[in-house]
VOGU-3710 file (C-alpha; in Angstrom, 3 decimals, decimal comma):
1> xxxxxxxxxx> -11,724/151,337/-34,598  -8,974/152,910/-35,582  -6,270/154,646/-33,318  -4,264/158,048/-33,535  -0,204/156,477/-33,135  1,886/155,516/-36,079  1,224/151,777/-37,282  4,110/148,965/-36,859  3,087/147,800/-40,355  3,513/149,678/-43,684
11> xxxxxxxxxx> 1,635/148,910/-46,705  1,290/145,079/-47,377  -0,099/142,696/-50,028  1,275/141,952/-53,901  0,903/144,292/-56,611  -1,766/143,100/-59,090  -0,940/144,192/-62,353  -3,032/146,982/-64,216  -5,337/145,828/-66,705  -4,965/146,712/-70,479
21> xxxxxxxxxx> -7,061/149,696/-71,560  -8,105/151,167/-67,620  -6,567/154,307/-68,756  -9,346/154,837/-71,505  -11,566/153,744/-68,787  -10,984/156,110/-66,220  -11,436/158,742/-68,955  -14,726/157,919/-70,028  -15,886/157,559/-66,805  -18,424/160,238/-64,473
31> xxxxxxxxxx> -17,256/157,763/-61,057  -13,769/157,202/-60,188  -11,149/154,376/-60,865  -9,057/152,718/-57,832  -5,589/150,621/-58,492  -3,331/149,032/-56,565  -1,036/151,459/-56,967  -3,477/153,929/-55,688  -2,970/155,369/-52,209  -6,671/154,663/-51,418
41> xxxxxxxxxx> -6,615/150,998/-52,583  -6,033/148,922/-49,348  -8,972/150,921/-48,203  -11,275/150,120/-51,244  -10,778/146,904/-51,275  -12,086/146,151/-48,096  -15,723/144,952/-47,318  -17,796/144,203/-44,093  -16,502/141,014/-43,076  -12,758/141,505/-42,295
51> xxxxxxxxxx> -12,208/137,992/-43,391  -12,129/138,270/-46,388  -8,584/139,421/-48,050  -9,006/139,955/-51,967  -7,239/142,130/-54,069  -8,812/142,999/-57,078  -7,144/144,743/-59,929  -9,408/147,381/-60,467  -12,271/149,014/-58,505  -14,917/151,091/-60,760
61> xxxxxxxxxx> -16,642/153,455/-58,350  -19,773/153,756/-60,557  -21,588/157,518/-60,376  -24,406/156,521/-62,988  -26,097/153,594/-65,252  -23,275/155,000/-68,158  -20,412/154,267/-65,683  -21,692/150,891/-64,796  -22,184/150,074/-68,623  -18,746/151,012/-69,689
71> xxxxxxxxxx> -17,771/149,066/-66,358  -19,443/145,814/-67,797  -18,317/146,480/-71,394  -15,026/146,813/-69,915  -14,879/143,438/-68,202  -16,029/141,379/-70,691  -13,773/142,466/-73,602  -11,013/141,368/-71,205  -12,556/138,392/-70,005  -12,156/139,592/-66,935
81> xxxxxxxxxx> -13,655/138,405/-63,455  -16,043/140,870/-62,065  -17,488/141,241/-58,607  -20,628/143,826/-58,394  -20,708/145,554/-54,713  -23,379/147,780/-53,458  -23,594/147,416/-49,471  -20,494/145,220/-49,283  -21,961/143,067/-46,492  -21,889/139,596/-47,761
91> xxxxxxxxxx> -20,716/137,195/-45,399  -19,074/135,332/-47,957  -17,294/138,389/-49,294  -18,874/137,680/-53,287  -18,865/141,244/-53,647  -14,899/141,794/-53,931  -12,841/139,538/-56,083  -8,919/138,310/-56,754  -7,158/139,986/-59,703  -10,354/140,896/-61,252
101> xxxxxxxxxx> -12,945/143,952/-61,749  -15,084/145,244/-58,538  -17,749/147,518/-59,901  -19,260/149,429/-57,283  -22,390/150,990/-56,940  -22,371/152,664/-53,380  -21,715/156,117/-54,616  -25,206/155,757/-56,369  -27,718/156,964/-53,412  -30,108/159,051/-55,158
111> xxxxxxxxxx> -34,019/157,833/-53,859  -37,189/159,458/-54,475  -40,486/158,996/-52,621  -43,636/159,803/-54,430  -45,816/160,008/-50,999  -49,068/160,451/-52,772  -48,466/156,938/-55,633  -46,516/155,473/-52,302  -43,609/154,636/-54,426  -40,108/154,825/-53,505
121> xxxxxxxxxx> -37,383/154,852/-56,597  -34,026/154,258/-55,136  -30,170/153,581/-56,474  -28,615/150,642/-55,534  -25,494/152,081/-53,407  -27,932/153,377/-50,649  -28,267/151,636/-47,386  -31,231/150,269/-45,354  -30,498/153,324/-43,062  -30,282/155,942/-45,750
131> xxxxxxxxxx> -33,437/154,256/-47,155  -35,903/153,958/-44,460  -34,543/157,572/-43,055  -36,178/158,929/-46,437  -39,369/156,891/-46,367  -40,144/157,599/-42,949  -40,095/161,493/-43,686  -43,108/160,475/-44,988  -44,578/158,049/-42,509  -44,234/155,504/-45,577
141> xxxxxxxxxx> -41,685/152,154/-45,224  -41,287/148,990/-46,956  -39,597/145,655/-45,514  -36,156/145,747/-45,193  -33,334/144,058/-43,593  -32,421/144,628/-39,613  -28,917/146,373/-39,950  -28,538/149,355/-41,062  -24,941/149,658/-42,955  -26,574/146,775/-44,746
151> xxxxxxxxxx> -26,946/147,754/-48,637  -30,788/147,823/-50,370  -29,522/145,671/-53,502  -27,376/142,798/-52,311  -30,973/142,180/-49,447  -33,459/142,378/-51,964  -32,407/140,603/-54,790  -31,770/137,604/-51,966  -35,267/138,178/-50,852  -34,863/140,378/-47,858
161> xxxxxxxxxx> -36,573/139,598/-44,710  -37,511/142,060/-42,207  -39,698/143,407/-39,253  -42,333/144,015/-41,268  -42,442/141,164/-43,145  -45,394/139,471/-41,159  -47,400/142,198/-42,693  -45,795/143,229/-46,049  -44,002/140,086/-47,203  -40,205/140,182/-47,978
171> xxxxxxxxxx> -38,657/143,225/-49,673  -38,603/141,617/-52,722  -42,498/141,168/-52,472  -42,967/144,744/-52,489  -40,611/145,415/-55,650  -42,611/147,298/-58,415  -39,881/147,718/-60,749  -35,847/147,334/-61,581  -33,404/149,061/-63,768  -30,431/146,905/-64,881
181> xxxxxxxxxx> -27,619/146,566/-66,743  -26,855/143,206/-68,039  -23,769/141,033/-69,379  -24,141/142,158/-72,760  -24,019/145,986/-71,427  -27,565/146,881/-72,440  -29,723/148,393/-69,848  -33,349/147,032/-69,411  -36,395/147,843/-67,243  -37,870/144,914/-65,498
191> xxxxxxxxxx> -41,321/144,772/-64,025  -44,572/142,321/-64,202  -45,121/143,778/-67,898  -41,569/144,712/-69,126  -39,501/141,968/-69,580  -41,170/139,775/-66,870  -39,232/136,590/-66,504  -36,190/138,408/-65,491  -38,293/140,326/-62,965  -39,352/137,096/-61,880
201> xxxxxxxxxx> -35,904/135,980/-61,217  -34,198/139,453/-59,532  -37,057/138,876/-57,202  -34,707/136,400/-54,638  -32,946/135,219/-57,314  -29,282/136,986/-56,390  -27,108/138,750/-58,120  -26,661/136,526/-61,347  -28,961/138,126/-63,948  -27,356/141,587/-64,441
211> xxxxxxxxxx> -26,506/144,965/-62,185  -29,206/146,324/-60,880  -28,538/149,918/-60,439  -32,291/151,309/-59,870  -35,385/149,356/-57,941  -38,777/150,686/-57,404  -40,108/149,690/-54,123  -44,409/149,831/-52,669  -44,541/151,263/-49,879  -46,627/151,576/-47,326
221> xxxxxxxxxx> -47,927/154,113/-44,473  -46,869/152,569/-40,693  -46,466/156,296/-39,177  -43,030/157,743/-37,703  -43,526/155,741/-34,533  -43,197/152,789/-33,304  -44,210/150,318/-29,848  -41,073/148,067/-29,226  -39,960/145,870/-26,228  -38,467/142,957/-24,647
231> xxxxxxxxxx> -39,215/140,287/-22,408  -36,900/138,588/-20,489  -36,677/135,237/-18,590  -34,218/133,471/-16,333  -31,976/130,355/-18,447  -34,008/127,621/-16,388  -37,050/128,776/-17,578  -35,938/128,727/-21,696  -38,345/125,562/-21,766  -41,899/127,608/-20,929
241> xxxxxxxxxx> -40,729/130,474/-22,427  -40,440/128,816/-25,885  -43,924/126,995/-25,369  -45,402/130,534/-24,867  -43,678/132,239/-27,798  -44,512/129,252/-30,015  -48,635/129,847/-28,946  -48,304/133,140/-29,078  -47,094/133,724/-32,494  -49,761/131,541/-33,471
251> xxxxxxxxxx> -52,807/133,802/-33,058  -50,122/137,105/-33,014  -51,651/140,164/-35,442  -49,680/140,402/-38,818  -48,465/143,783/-37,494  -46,061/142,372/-33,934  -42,600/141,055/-35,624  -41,672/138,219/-32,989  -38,235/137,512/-32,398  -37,121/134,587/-29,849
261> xxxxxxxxxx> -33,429/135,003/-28,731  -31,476/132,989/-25,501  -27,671/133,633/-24,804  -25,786/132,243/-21,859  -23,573/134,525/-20,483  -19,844/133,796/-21,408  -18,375/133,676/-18,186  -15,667/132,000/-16,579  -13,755/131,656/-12,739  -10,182/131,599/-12,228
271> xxxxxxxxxx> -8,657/129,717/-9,487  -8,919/132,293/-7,177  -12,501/131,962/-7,342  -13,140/135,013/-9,152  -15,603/135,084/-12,085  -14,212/137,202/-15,225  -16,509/138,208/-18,338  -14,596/137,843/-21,397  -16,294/140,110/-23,801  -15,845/143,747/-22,609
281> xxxxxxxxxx> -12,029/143,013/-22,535  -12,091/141,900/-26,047  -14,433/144,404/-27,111  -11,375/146,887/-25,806  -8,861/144,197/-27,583  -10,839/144,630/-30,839  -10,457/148,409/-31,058  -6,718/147,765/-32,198  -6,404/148,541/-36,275  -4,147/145,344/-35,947
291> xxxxxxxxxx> -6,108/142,673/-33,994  -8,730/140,874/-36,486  -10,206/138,365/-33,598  -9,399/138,277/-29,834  -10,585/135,409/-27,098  -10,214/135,753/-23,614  -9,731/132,996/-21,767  -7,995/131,682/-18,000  -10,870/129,471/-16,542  -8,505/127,653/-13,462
301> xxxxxxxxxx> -6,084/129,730/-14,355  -4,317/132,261/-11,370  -5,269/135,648/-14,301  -7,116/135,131/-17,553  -5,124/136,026/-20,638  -5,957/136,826/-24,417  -5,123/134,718/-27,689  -5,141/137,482/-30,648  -5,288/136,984/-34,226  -3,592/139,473/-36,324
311> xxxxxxxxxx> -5,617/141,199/-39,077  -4,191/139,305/-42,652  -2,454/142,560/-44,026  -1,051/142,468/-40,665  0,259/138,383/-41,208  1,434/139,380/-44,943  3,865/142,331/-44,125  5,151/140,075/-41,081  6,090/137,600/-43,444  7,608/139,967/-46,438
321> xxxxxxxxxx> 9,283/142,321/-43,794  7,024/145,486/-43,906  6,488/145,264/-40,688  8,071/145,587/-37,622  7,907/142,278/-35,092  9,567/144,739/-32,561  7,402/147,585/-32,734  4,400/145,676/-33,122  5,629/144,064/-29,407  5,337/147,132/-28,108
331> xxxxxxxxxx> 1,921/148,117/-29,370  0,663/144,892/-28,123  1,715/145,632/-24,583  0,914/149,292/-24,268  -2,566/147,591/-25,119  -2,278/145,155/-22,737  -1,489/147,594/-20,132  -3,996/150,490/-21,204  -6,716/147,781/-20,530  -5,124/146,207/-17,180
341> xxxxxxxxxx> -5,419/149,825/-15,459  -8,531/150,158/-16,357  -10,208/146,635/-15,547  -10,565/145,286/-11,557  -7,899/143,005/-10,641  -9,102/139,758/-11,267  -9,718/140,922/-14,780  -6,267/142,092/-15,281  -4,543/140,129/-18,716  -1,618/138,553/-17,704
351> xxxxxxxxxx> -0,258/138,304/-20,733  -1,093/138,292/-24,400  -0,708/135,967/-27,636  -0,319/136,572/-31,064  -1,525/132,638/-32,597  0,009/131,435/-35,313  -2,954/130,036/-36,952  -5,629/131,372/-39,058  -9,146/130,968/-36,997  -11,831/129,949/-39,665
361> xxxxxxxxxx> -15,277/128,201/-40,127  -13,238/125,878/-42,055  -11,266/124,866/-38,806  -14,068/125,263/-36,488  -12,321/128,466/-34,716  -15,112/130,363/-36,248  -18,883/130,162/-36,440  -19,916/130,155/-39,848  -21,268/134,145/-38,994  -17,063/134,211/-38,245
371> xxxxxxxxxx> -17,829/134,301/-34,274  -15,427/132,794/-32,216  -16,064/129,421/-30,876  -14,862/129,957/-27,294  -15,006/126,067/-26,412  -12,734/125,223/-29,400  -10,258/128,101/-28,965  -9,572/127,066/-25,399  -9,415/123,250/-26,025  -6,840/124,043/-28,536
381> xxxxxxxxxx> -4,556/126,651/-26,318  -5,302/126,312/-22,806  -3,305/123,265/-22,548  -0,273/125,961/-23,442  -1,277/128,731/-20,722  1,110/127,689/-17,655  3,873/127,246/-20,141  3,577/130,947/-21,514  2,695/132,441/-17,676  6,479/131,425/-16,788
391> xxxxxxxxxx> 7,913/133,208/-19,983  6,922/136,783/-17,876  6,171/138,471/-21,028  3,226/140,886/-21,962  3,424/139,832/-25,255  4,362/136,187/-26,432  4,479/134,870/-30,075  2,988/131,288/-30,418  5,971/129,547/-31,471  5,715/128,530/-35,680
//
């Protein structure tokens, strides 16, 4: 979440060059054409997992099949790498690319429901939100994924599991029909009697056969409401609980989606005695355009403290000088202190710290769904905490 008060850090990042020819592009084009020159750029290049830093030399914001063709046309006579993004939520980040072309679809959200056929035909740059809220003016839905900012394409062309996938099979069970544009910039219709091996393989087969830009979904009537609920039980009894889920969902209906979830609370006590929950405070921590990850930590520890990582356009203009250690500092501690007056005592930060180090899967910071691993973060840095507490800062750099 962004705030309202001037940023320490100006833009950030190298310029990619501009490809040969994107100025015959843009003018052919219905959709729009982003650069790195472009004021919008830092923006466009982002994608749901903040991870992931690429900076691709041109972004095709597609408004039609045309735009997408020329897109594709484009890319290949300049042997250029291309990224396709619809949603933008794949972990990996495969839907943004280095010094390459992003064509994106998620300007393209027209969908039409034919109530009486029960037939929904829908672009590929709408959402599983935008989707089911049209369906469901109808009473009609189809399986789809569990988030909503989540795009339609990117899910079903992996497959797409969802709630009602007991009943209706995946998402890509219940496709009828696609409309894509492949690598040789022809546009095709795929279904069980056009073309049918490549339906076959867009059916959970990714994104490697072509752009879809249209699919054609069954659905089916479920009614605009829906029975929901939760059960929960006590840590110590995980064991029984399991056993009853697991007989349960043997003899369940088709139409009861069965989750089974257990979480133990990440807590901690200082050495006052005093037991401190770390994840409101970093929730708070998190809201800072800056601060990419955050772990609070202090278990033994007199006050807990937090270890921050800076967001990587953040790290970049630190080390080319667009940004301001100084100022920075100071936004860092106003932080600090915004959240101390607000929090009981015990949960007061005593101090800050910007790491050094990247957190990653790859150095088992990071879950590979890029959560923090608490245990491994404070093996690594508790062993530092007294030494920091005597600096008396707010805000302390971990030395490089």
């Amino acid at each position: 979440m962004a705030t309202d008060r001037a940023s320490a850090c100006s833009g950030t990042g190298a310029a990619q060059p501009v490809l040969e020819g994107v100025d015959r592009l843009r003018q052919s084009l219905r959709g729009q054409i982003v650069v790195p020159s472009d004021a919008g750029y830092e923006q466009a290049r982002k994608v749901w997992n903040g991870a992931i830093d690429r900076r691709p030399a041109l972004i095709v914001y597609c408004s039609c099949s045309s735009d997408v063709v020329k897109a594709v046309n484009f890319a290949r006579g300049g042997h250029h790498a291309v990224a396709v993004r619809s949603g933008g939520h794949n972990l990996a980040g495969l839907s943004v690319c280095d010094a390459g072309v992003v064509i994106d679809l998620s300007r393209m959200k027209q969908i039409d429901v034919d109530p009486v056929r029960r037939i929904a035909r829908a672009q590929a740059g709408l959402t599983l939100h935008e989707f089911d809220e049209a369906t469901q003016a109808h009473g009609l839905a189809t399986t789809m994924g569990v988030n909503g900012d989540t795009g339609i394409a990117g899910l079903t062309l992996g497959g797409g599991f969802g709630k009602l996938g007991r009943k209706y099979g995946l998402a890509c069970d219940n496709l009828a029909a696609v409309e894509m544009v492949t690598a040789d910039g022809e546009c095709r219709r795929a279904s069980a009697t056009e073309n049918p091996d490549l339906f076959w393989a867009v059916r959970g087969g990714g994104g490697n056969f072509g752009i879809v830009t249209t699919f054609e979904y069954v659905l089916h009537p479920i009614g605009t409401h829906l029975l929901a609920g939760s059960l929960a039980y006590r840590y110590g009894d995980a064991r029984d609980a399991m056993r009853f889920y697991a007989a349960f969902a043997r003899s369940a209906p088709d139409e009861l989606s069965l989750d089974l979830t257990g979480r133990v609370k990440d807590i901690f006590k200082t050495a006052k005695g005093k037991y401190v929950a770390p994840l409101p405070l970093e929730q708070k921590l998190l809201e800072h355009r800056h601060i990419e990850a955050a772990c609070v930590a202090g278990a033994g520890l007199a006050m807990p403290f937090a270890l921050l990582q800076l967001a990587a356009e953040v790290r970049d203009a630190l080390a080319n000088g667009t940004c301001d250690r100084a100022a920075l500092t100071d936004e860092l501690a106003a932080l600090r202190a915004r959240i101390n007056a607000a929090a009981e005592r015990h949960e007061q930060l005593q101090y800050v710290v910007v790491v050094k180090d990247v957190w990653s899967a790859e150095n088992a910071m990071l879950t590979p769904t890029l959560k923090i691993r608490r245990a491994a973060i404070e093996a690594r840095y508790l062993r530092d905490a007294q030494a920091w507490s005597k600096l008396g800062r707010a805000v302390v750099w971990e030395a490089r």
